[in-house]
C-alpha positions as CSV (number, residue, x, y, z in Angstrom):
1,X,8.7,-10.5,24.9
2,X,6.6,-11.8,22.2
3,X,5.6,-9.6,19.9
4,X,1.9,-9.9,18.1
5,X,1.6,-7.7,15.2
6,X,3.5,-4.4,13.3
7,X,1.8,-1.9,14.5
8,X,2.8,1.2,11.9
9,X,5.2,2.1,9.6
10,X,6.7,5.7,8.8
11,X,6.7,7.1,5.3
12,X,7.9,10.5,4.4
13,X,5.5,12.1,2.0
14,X,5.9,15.6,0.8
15,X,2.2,16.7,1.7
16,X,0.7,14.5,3.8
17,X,-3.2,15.3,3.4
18,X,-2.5,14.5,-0.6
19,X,-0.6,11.3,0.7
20,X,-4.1,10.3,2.7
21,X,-6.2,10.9,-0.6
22,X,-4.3,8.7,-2.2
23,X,-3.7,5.9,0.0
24,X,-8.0,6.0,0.7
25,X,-8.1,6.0,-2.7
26,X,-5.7,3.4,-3.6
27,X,-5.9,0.5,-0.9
28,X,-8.8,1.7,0.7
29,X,-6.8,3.7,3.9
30,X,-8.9,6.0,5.9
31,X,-7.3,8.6,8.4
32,X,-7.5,7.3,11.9
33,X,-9.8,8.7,13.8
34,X,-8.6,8.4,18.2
35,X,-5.3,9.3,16.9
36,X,-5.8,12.2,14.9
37,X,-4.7,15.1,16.8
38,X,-1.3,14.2,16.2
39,X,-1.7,15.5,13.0
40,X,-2.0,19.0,14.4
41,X,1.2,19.0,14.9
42,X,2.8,19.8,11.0
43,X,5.8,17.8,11.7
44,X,3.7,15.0,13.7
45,X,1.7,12.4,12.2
46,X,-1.1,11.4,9.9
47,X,-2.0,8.0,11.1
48,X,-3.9,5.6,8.3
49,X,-5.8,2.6,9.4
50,X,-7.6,-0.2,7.9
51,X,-11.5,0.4,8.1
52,X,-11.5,-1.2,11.3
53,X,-9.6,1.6,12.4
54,X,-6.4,-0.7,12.6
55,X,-2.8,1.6,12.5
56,X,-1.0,0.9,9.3
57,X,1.0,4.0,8.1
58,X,2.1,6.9,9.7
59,X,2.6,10.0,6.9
60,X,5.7,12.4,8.0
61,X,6.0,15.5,6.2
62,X,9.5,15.2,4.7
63,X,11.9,16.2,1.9
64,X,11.7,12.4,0.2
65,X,14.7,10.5,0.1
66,X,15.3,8.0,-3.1
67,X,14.2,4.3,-1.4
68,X,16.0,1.1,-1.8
69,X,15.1,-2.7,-2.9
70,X,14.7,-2.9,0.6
71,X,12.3,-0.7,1.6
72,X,8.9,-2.5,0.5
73,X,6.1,-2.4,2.3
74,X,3.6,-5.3,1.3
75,X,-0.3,-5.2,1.7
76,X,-1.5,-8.8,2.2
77,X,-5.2,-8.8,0.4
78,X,-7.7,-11.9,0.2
79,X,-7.3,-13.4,-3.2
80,X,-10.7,-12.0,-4.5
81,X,-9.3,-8.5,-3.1
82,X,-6.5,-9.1,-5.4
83,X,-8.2,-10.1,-8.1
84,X,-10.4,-7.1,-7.4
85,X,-7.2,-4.8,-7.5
86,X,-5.7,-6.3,-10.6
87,X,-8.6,-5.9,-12.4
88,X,-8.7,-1.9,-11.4
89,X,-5.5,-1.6,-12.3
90,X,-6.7,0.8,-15.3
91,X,-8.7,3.6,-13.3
92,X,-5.7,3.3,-10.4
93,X,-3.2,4.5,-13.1
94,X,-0.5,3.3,-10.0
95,X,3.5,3.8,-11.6
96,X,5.6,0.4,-11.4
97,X,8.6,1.0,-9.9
98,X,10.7,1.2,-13.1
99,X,8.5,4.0,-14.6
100,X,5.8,3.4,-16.2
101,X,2.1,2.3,-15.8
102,X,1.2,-0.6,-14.0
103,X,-0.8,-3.3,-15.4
104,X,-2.0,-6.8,-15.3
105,X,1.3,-8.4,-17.3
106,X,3.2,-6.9,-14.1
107,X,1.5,-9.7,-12.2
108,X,4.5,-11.8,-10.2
109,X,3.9,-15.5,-9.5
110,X,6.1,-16.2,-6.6
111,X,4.3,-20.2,-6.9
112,X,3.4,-19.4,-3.2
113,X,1.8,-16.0,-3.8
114,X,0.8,-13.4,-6.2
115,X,2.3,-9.8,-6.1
116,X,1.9,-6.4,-8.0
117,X,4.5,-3.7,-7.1
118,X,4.4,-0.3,-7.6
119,X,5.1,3.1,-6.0
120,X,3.2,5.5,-4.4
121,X,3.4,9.3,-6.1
122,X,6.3,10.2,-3.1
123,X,8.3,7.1,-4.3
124,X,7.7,4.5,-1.0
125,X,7.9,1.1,-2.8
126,X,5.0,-1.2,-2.7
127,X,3.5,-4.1,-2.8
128,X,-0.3,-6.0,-3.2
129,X,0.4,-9.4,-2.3
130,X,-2.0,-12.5,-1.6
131,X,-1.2,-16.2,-0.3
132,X,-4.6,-17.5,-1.5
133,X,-2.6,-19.1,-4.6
134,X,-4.9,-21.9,-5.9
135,X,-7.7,-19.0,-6.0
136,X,-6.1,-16.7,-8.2
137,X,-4.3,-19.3,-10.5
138,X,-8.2,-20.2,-11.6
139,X,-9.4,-17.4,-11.9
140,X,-7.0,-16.1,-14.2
141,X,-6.9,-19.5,-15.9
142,X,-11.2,-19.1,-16.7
């Protein structure tokens, strides 16, 4: 077996329609659309894509459970996608992990990659992260 791609990850969310809104609104995740009756189900469920209707995230309705350092799930973006994203880091209002609002000092420079980290309102720990280094590192330099 070889295997080509992740295909989904579960999340507990307490509501999951509120969970959608906020994901669209945040990373740009819209509700897939084949897969959508699974949703019907209360305890089934809501599938997010990318806008090419790619499964990323599948919302469970759930009591939320405290998440660890090891529970990050990271959103590879272009670099202009990430500059994009750190500049709307104001109107996102998005909550670091620690508490607090996110912002543009929270940038990480891993010297490979740039990442921001933050947590979604259910507390699922995540993460914007680009490899298009040399991009970024000028354009924050200008």
């Amino acid at each position: 077996m070889q295997v080509s791609d992740i295909d989904h990850v579960h999340l507990e969310v307490r509501d999951r329609d509120v969970a959608a809104e906020w994901y669209r609104r945040v990373l740009g995740l819209v509700r897939h659309e084949r897969l959508a009756s699974w949703a019907e189900d209360p305890m089934g469920p809501l599938i997010l894509a990318t806008v090419d209707m790619k499964p990323l995230l599948s919302l469970f309705t759930r009591e939320c459970q405290a998440s660890s350092r090891d529970t990050t799930i990271a959103f590879r973006v272009s670099g202009q996608e990430f500059l994009d994203f750190l500049v709307g880091l104001p109107s996102l209002k998005l909550t670091r992990r620690s508490g607090g609002q996110l912002t543009a000092a929270d940038l990480v420079d891993h010297d490979l990659s740039w990442s921001l980290y933050f947590a979604d309102p259910d507390g699922n720990r995540l993460e914007v992260t680009t490899y298009d280094y040399d991009n970024v590192r000028n354009a924050l330099s200008e």
